[in-house]
PyMOL commands that place a pseudoatom at each C-alpha (Angstrom):
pseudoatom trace, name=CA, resn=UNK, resi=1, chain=A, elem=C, hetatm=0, pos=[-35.308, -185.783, -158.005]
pseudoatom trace, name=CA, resn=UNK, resi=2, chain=A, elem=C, hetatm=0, pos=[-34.446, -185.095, -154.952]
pseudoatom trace, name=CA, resn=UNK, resi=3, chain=A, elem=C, hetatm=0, pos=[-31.408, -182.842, -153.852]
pseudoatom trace, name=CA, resn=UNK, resi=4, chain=A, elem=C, hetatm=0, pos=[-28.780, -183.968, -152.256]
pseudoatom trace, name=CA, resn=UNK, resi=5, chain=A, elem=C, hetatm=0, pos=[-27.712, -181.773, -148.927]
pseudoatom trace, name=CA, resn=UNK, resi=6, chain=A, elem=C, hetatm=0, pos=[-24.007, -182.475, -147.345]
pseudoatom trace, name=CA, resn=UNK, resi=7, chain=A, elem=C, hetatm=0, pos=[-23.148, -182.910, -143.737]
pseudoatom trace, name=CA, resn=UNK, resi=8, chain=A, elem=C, hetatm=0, pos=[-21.361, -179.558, -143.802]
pseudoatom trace, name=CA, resn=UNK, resi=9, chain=A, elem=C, hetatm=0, pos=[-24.653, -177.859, -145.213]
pseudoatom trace, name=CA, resn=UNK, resi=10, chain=A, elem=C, hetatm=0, pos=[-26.647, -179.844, -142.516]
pseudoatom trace, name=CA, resn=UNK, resi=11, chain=A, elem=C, hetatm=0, pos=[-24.679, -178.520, -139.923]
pseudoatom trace, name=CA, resn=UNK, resi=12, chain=A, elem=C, hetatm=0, pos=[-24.576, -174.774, -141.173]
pseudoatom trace, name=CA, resn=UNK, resi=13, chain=A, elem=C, hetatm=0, pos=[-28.549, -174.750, -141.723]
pseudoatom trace, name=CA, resn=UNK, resi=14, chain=A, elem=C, hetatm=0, pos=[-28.799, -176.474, -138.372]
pseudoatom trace, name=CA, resn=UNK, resi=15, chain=A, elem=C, hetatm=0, pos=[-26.727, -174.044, -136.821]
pseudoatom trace, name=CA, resn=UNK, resi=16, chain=A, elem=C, hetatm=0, pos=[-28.992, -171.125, -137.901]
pseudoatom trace, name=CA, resn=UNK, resi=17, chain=A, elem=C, hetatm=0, pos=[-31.695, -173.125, -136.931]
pseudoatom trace, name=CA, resn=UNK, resi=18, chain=A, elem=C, hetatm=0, pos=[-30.219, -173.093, -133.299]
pseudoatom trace, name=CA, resn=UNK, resi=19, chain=A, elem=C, hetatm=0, pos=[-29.884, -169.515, -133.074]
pseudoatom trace, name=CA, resn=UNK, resi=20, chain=A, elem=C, hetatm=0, pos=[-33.454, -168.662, -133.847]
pseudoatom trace, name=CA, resn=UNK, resi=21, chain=A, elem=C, hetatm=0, pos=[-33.696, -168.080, -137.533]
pseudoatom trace, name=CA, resn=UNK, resi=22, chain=A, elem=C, hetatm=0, pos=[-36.941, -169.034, -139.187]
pseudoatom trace, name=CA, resn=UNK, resi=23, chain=A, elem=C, hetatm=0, pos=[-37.205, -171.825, -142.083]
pseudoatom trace, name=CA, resn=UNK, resi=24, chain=A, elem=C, hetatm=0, pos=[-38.112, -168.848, -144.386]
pseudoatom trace, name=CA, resn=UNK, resi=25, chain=A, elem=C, hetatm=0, pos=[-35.223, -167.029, -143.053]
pseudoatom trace, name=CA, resn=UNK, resi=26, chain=A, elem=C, hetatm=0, pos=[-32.987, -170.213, -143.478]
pseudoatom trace, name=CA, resn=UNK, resi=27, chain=A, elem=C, hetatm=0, pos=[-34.373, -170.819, -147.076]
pseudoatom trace, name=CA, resn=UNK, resi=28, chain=A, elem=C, hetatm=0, pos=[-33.976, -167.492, -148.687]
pseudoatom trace, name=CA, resn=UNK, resi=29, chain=A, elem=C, hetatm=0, pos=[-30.455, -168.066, -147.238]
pseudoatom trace, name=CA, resn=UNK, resi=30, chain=A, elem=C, hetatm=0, pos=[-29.840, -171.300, -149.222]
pseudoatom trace, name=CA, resn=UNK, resi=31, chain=A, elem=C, hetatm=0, pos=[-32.038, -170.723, -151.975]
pseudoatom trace, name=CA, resn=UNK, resi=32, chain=A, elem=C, hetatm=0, pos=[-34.192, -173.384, -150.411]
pseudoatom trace, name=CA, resn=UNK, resi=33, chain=A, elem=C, hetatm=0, pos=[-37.389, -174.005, -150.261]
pseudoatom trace, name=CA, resn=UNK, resi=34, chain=A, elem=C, hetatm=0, pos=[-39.239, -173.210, -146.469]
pseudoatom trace, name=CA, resn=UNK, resi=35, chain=A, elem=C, hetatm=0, pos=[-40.798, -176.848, -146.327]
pseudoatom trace, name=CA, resn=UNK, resi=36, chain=A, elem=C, hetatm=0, pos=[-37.998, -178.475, -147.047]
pseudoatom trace, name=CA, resn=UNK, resi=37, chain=A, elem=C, hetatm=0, pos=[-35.705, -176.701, -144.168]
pseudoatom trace, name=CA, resn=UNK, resi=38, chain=A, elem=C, hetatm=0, pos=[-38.313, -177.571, -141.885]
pseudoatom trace, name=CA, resn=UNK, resi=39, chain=A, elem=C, hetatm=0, pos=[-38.229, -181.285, -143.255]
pseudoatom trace, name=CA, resn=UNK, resi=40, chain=A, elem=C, hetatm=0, pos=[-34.584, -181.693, -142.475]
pseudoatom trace, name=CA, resn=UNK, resi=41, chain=A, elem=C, hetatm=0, pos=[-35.495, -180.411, -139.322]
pseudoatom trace, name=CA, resn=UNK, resi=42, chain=A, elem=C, hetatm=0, pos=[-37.813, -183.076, -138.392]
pseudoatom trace, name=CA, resn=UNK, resi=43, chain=A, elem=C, hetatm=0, pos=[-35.501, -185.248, -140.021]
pseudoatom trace, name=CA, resn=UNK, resi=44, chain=A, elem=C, hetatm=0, pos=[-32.401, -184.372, -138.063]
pseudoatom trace, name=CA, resn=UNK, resi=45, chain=A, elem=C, hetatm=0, pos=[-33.936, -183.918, -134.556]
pseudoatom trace, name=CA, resn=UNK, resi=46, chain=A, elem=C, hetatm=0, pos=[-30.334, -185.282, -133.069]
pseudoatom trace, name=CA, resn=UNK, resi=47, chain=A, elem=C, hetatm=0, pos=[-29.028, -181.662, -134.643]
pseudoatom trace, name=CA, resn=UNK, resi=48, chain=A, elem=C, hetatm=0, pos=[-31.781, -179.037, -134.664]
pseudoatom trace, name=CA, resn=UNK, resi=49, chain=A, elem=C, hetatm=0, pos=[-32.655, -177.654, -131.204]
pseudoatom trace, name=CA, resn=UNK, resi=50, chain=A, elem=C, hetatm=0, pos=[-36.839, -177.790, -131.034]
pseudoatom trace, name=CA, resn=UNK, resi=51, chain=A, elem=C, hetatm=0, pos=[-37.600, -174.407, -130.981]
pseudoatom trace, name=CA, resn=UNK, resi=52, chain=A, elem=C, hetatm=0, pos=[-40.039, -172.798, -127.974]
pseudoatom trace, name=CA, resn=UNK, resi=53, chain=A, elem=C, hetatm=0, pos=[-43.637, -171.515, -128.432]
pseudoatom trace, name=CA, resn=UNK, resi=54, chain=A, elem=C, hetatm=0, pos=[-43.884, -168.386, -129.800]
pseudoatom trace, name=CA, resn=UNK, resi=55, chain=A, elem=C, hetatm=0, pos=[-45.554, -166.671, -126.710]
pseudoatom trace, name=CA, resn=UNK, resi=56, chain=A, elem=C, hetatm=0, pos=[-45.571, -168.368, -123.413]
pseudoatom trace, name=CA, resn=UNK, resi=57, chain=A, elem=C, hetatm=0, pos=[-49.182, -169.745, -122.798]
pseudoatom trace, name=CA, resn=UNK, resi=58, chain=A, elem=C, hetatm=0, pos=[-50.760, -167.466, -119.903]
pseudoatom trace, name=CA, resn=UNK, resi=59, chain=A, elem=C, hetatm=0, pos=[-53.583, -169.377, -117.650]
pseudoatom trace, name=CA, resn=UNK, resi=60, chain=A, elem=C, hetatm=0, pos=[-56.048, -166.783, -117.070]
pseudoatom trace, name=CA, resn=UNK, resi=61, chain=A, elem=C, hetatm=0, pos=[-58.125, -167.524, -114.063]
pseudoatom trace, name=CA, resn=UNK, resi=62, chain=A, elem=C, hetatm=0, pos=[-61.119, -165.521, -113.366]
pseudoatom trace, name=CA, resn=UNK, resi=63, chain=A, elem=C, hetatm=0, pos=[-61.563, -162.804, -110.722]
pseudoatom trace, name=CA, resn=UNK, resi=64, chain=A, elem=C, hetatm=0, pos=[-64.168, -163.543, -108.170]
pseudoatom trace, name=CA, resn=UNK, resi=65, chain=A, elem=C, hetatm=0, pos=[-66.622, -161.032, -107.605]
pseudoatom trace, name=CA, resn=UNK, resi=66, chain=A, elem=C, hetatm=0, pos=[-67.381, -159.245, -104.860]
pseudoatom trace, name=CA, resn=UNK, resi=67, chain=A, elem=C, hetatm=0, pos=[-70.885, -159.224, -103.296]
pseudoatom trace, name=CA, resn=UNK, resi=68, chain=A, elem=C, hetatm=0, pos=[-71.180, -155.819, -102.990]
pseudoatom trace, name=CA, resn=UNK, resi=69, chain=A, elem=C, hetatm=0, pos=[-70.641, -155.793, -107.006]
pseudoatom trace, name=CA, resn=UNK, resi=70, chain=A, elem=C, hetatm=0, pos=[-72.943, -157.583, -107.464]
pseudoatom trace, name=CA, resn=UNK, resi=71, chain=A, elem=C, hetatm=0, pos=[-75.678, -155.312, -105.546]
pseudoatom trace, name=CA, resn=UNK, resi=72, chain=A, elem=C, hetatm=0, pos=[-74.768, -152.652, -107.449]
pseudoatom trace, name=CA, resn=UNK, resi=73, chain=A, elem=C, hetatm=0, pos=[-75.411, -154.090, -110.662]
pseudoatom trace, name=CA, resn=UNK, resi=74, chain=A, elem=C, hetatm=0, pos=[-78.446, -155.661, -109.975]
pseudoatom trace, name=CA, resn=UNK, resi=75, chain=A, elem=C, hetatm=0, pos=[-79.030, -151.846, -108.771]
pseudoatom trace, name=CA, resn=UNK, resi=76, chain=A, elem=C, hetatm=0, pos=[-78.088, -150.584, -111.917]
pseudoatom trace, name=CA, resn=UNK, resi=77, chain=A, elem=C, hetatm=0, pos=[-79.892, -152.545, -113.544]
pseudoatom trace, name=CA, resn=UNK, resi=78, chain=A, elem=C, hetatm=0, pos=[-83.283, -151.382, -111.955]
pseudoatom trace, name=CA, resn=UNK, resi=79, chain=A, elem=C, hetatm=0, pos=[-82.668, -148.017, -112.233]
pseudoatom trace, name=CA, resn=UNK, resi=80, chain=A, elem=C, hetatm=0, pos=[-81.817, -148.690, -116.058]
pseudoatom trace, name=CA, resn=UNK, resi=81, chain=A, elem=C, hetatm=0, pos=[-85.138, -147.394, -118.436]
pseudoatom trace, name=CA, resn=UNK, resi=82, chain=A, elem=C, hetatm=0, pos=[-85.420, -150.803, -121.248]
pseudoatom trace, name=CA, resn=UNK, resi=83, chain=A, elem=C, hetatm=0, pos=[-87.159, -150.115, -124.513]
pseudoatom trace, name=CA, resn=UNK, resi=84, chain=A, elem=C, hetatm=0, pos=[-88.892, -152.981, -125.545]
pseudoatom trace, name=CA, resn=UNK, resi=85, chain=A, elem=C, hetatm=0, pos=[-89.344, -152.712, -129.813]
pseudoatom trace, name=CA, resn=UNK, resi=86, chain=A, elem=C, hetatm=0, pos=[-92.058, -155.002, -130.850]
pseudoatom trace, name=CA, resn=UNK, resi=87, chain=A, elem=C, hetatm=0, pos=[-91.537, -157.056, -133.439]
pseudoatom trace, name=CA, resn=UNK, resi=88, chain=A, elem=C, hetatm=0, pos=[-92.042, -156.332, -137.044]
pseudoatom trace, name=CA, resn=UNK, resi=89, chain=A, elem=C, hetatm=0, pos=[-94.785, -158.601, -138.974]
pseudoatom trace, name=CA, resn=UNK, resi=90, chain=A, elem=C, hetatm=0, pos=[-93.764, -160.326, -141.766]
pseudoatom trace, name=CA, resn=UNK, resi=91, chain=A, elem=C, hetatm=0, pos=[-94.343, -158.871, -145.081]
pseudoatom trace, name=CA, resn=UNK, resi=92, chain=A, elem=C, hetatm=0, pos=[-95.143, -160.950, -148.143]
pseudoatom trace, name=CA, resn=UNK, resi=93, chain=A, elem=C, hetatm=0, pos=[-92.838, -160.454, -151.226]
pseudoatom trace, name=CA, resn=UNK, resi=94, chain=A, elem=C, hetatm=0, pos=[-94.443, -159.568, -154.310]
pseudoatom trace, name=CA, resn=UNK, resi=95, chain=A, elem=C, hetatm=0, pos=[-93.568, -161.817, -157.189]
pseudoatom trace, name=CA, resn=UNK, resi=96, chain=A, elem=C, hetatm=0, pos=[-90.103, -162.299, -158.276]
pseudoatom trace, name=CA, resn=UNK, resi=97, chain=A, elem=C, hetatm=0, pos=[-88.458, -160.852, -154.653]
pseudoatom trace, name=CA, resn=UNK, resi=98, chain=A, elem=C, hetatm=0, pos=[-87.916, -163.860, -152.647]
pseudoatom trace, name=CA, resn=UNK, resi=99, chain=A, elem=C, hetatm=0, pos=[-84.518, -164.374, -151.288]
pseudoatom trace, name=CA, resn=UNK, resi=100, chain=A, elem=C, hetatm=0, pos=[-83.686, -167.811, -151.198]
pseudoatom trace, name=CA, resn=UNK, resi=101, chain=A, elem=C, hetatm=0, pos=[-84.680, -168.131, -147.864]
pseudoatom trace, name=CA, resn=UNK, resi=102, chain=A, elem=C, hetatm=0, pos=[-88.225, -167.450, -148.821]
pseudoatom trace, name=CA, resn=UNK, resi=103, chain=A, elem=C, hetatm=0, pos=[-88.216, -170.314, -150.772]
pseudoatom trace, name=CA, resn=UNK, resi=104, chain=A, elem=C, hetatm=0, pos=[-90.447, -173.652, -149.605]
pseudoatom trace, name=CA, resn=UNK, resi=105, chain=A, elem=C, hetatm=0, pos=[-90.510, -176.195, -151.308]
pseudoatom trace, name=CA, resn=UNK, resi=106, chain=A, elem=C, hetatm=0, pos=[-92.823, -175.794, -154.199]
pseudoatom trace, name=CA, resn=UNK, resi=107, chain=A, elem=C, hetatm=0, pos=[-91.197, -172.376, -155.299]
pseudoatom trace, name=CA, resn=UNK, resi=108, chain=A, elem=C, hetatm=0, pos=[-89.955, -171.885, -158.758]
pseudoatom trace, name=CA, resn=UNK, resi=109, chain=A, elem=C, hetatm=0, pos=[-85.919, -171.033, -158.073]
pseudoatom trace, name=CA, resn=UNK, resi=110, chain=A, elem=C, hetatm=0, pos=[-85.353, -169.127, -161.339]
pseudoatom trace, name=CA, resn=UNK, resi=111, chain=A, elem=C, hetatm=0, pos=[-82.778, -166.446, -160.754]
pseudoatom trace, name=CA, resn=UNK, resi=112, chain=A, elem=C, hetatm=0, pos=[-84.489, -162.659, -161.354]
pseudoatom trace, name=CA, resn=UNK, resi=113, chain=A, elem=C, hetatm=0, pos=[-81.575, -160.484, -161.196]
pseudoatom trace, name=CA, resn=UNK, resi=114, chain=A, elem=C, hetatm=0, pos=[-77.993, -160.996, -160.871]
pseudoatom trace, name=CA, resn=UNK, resi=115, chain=A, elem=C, hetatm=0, pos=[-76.049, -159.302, -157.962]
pseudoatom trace, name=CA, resn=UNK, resi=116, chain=A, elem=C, hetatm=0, pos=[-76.872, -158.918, -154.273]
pseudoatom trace, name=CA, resn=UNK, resi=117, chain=A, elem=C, hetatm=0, pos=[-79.618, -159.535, -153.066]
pseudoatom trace, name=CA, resn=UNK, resi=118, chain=A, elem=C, hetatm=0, pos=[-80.292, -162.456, -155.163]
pseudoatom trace, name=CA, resn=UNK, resi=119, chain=A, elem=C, hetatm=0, pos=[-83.847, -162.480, -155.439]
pseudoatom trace, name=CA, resn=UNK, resi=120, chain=A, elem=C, hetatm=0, pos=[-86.070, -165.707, -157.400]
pseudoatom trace, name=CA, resn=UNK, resi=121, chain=A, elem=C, hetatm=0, pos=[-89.564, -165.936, -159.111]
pseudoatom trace, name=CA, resn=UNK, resi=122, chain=A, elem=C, hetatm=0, pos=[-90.926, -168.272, -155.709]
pseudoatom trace, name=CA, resn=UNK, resi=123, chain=A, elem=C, hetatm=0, pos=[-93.526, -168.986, -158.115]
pseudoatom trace, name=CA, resn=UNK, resi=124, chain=A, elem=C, hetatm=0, pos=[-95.519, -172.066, -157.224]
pseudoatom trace, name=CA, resn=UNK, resi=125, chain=A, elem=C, hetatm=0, pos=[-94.826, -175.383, -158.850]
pseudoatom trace, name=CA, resn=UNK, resi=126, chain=A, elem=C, hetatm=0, pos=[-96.594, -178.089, -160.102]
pseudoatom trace, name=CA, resn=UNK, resi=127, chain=A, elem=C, hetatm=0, pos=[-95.015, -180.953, -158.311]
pseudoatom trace, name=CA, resn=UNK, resi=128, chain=A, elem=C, hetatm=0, pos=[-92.477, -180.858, -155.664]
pseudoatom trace, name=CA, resn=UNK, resi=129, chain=A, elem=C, hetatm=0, pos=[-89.909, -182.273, -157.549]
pseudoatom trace, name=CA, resn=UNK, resi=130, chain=A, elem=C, hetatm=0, pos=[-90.252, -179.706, -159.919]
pseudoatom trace, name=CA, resn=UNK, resi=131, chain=A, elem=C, hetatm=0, pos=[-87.266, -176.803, -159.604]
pseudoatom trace, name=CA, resn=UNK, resi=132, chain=A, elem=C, hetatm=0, pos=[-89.465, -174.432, -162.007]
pseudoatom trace, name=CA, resn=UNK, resi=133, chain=A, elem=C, hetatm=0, pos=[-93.030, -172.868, -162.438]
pseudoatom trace, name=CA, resn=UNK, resi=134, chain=A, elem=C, hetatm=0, pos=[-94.100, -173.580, -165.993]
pseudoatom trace, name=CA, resn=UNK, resi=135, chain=A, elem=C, hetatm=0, pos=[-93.490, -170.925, -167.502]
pseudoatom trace, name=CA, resn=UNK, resi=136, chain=A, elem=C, hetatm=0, pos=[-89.648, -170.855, -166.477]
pseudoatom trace, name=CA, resn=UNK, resi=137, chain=A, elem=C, hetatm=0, pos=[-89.615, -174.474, -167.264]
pseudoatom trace, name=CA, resn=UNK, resi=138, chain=A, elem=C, hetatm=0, pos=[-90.511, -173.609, -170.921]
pseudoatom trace, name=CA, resn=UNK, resi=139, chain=A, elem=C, hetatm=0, pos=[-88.361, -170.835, -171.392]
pseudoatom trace, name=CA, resn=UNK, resi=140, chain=A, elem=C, hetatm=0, pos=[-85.139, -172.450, -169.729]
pseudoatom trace, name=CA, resn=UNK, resi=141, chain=A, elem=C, hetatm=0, pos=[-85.909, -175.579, -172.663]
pseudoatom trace, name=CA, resn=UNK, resi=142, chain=A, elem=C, hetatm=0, pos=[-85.012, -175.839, -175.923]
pseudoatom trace, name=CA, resn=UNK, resi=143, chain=A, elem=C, hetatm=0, pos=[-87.468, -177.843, -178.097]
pseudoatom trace, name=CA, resn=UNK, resi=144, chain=A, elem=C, hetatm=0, pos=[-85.243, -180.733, -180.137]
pseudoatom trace, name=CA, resn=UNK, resi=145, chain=A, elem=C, hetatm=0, pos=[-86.517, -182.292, -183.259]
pseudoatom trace, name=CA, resn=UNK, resi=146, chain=A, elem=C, hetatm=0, pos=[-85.941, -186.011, -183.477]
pseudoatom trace, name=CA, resn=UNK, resi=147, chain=A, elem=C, hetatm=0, pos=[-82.994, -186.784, -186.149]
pseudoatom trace, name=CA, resn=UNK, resi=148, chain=A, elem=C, hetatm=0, pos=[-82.890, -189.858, -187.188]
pseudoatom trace, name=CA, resn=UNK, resi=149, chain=A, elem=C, hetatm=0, pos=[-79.006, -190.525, -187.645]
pseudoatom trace, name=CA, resn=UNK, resi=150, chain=A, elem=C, hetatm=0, pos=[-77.706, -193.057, -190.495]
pseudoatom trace, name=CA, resn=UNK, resi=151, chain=A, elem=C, hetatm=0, pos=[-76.861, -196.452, -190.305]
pseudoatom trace, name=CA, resn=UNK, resi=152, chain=A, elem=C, hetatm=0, pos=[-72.793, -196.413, -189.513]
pseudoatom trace, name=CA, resn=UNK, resi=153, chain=A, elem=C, hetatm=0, pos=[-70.941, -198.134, -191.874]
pseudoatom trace, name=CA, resn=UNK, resi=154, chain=A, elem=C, hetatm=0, pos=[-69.135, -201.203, -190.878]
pseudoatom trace, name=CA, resn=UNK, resi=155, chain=A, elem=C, hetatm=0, pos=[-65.971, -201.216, -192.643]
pseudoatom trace, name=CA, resn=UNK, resi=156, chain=A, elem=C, hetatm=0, pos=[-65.489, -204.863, -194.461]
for i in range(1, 156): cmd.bond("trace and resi %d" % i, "trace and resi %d" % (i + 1))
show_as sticks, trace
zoom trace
């Protein structure tokens, strides 16, 4: 249900409002909660002063550089000695350490370890719809024997 606020306690919360407290401020005050001072806010707009942005919004415009910066960077950048690293080739994970980026789309995704990094089987599957290589597919199923269950008995 909701609670009923008087004029007088409209006015009071307002009033703090005006003079820059906050709607936690305003609420630990009342033994309110935040939401709904800010509610009456919004609801009383003829009352409670809008308050400013927090920190004046600042255009920044960008500084034009000179030519002569320019030429020296350009410069600088001449002078500089650049290591090129060539790249590193590709290794191929042995089984059970592919990440699950590794993975294509045939790759068994059975979980190998459990922590970071996560690492699968990226065995190959049968078919592509397949999630599991066969042997993970066995050993994540349970064989079920067929139970025949009794008729139910229809009550009379």
């Amino acid at each position: 249900m909701a609670k009923k606020y008087t004029d007088d306690m409209r006015a009071e919360i307002a009033k703090l409002w005006n003079e820059g407290w906050t709607g936690g401020e305003i609420a630990a005050e009342y033994g309110m909660s935040r939401n709904s001072v800010i509610g009456m806010a919004n609801r009383n707009r003829d009352i409670f002063i809008s308050k400013p942005p927090p920190k004046a919004l600042v255009k920044v415009t960008q500084v034009r550089r000179d030519k002569r910066d320019r030429k020296q960077r350009v410069k600088k950048m001449q002078t500089e000695k650049r290591v090129i690293i060539a790249p590193v080739p590709p290794t191929l994970p042995g089984p059970g350490t592919y990440t699950l980026m590794d993975l294509g789309p045939r790759s068994c995704r059975w979980p190998v370890n459990e922590g970071h990094p996560f690492l699968f089987c990226g065995a190959i599957t049968e078919d592509h719809n397949q999630v599991y290589c066969n042997h993970h597919r066995a050993k994540g199923t349970v064989a079920t024997v067929y139970k025949p269950r009794k008729p139910m008995k229809v009550p009379q």
